[in-house]
Structure formats: C-alpha cells, structure tokens
C-alpha positions in Angstrom: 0.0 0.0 0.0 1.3 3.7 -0.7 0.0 7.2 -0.7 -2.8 7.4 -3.6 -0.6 9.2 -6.4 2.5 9.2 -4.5 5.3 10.5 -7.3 8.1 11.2 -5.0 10.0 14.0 -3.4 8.7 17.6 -4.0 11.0 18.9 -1.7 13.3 19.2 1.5 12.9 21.5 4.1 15.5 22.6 7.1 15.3 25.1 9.5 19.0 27.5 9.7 20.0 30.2 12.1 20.5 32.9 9.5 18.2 33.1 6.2 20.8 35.8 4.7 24.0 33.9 5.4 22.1 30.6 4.0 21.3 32.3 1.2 24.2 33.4 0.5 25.9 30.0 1.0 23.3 28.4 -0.9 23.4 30.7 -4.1 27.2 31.6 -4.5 28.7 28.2 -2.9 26.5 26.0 -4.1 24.8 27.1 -6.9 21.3 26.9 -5.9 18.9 29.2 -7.9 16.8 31.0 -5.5 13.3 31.1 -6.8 11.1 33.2 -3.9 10.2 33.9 0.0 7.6 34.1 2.2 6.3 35.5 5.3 7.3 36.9 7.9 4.5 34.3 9.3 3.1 34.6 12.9 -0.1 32.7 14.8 -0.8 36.6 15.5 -2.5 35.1 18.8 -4.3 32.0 17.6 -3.1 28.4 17.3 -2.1 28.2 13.2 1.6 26.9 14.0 1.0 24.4 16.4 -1.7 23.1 14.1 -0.2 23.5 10.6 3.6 23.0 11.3 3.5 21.6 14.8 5.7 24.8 16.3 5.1 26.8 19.3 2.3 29.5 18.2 4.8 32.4 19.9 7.6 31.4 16.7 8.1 33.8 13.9 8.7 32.7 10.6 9.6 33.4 6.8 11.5 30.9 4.2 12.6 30.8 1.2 13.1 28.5 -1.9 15.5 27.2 -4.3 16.3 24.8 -6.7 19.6 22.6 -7.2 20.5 21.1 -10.4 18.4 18.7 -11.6 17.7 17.4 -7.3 14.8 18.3 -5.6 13.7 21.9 -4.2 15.1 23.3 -0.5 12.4 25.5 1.1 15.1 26.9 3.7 13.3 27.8 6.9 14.4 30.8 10.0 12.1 30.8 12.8 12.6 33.5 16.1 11.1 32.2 19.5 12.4 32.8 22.5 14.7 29.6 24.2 14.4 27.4 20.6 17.5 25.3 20.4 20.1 26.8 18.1 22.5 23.8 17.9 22.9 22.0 14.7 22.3 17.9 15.5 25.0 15.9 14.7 24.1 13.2 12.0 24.3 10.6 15.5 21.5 12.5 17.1 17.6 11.8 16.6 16.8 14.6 14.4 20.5 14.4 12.5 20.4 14.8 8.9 22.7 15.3 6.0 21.9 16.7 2.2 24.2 14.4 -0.1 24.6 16.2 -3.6 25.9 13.9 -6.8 29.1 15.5 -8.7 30.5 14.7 -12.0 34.4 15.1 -10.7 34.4 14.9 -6.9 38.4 15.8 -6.8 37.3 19.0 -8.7 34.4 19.5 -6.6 36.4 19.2 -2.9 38.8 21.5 -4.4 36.1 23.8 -5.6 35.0 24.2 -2.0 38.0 24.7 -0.3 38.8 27.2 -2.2 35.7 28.7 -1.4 36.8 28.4 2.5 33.9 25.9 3.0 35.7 23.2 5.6 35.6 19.7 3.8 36.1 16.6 6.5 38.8 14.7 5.6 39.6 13.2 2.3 37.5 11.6 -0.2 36.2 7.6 0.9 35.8 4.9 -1.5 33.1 3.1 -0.8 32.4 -1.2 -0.5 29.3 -4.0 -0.6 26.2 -2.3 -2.4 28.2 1.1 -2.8 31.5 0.0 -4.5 32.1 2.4 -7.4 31.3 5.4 -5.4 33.4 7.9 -3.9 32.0 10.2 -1.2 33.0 13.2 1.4 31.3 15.3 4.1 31.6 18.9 4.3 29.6 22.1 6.4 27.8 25.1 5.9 28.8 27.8 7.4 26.5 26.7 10.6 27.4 23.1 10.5 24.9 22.2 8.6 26.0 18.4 7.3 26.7 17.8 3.9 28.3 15.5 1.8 29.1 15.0 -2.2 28.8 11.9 -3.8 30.3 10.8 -7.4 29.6 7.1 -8.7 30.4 8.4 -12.6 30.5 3.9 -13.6 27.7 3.1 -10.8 27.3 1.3 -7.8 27.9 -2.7 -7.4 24.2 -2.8 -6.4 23.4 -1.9 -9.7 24.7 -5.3 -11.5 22.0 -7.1 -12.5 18.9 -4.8 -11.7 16.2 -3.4 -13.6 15.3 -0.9 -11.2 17.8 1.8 -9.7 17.4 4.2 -6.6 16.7 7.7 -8.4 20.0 9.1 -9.8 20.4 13.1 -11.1 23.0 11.3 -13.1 20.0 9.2 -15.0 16.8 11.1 -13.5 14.1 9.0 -15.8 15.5 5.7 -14.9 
C-alpha cells in the first residue's frame, strides 16, 4: 500500500540560524537558484503553527526556496522564538540529517569548495558492498549544517543485474 498518487519528493525543508548567510551559501557556494520567499508568518495570537507545522504558536517565521540542479527543491526555513534550540544535531542524534549532492568530478568539486573556504572533512572515501564504485566526502555550511558530495560516474555494485535503480540526477528517468 502507498500514498494514492505518490510521485516522490517535491522537496526538502530545514530550518537555519540565519536566512541571509544561507542564502548566500546556498546561491554563491552552491549554486542553488533562488526562486522566492515568504512570510514573515506569525499565529498573530491563535493556534495556526501548532496546528499546521507543529511549532510553538509564539515562533516567527519566513522561508525561502530554491532549486539545485536537476535534485529536488530546498524550502530553507528561519524561525525567532524565545529559548528554541540553536545547535545543529549531529548526524548521531535523533533529528541528525545530512543533504548528499551527486558530482561529476568529486576531486574538482572538494577543491572547488576549499577554495571557497567551505571546511571539507577529511579526504574523499571509496566506498564497498552495495556502494563500490562510489566515492563520497562530508563537508559544512557555514552553521554546520552536514553535507556530503557523492560521485559514482561507472555506478554502484548494487546496480549489477537490476532493472530498477534508486533515483540518480545522473539518469533522472530511470
């Protein structure tokens, strides 16, 4: 059973300390194409947050959105209420998350980012098993947001023998 007209992702969405400094990391690191924003939003006394989004009704809040390549839209989130938790999760934490973005060249990529000042973690990792062919590395916004790029330009060992892939920028119809 599934969702009646499930398609898949329209988008992700993530809440950051600064909308400006995002954006800016977003659109001139990353190369996201900013498309709009909204709000300031408020429950202006009522209960519209905690019903709709599930966030204390005393938040304020305005986003914005973008589009990366041919991956999935970020509606990038930055919400003021008094005593909300500032810390970044790490990726070990309930609540931890990392975006993974697909490169053609990952060398050229890491390179790409630090000289852009971005801090990369470590060096590129070769995966094994299921992910042999692909090469991967972590890196953070600004914030700490957890990142990572991933390059698998001959596929994955998974692949061998399947008709059907996990979705790929790489080969987005298959």
């Amino acid at each position: 059973m599934a969702i009646p007209g499930l398609r898949g992702t329209d988008h992700l969405g993530f809440t950051v300390p600064n909308l400006e400094e995002a954006h800016d990391f977003f659109v001139d690191v990353l190369g996201c194409e900013f498309f709009f924003e909204l709000g300031p939003f408020t429950s202006n006394g009522g209960t519209w947050l905690s019903e709709h989004v599930n966030v204390d009704d005393r938040a304020r809040f305005r986003n914005r959105h973008y589009r990366l390549g041919h991956g999935s839209n970020f509606e990038i989130f930055e919400y003021e209420l008094e005593g909300q938790n500032t810390e970044q999760p790490p990726n070990s934490d309930v609540g931890g998350f990392h975006l993974a973005f697909y490169v053609d060249d990952l060398d050229a990529a890491v390179d790409y980012l630090r000289s852009q000042g971005v801090e990369v973690l470590g060096e590129p990792t070769s995966s094994s098993g299921a992910n042999l062919g692909q090469r991967w590395v972590y890196f953070l916004s600004p914030w700490g947001m957890q990142l990572e790029l991933v390059s698998f330009p001959q596929g994955k060992a998974y692949q061998t023998g399947r008709s059907r892939l996990l979705w790929s920028p790489v080969h987005p119809k298959e």
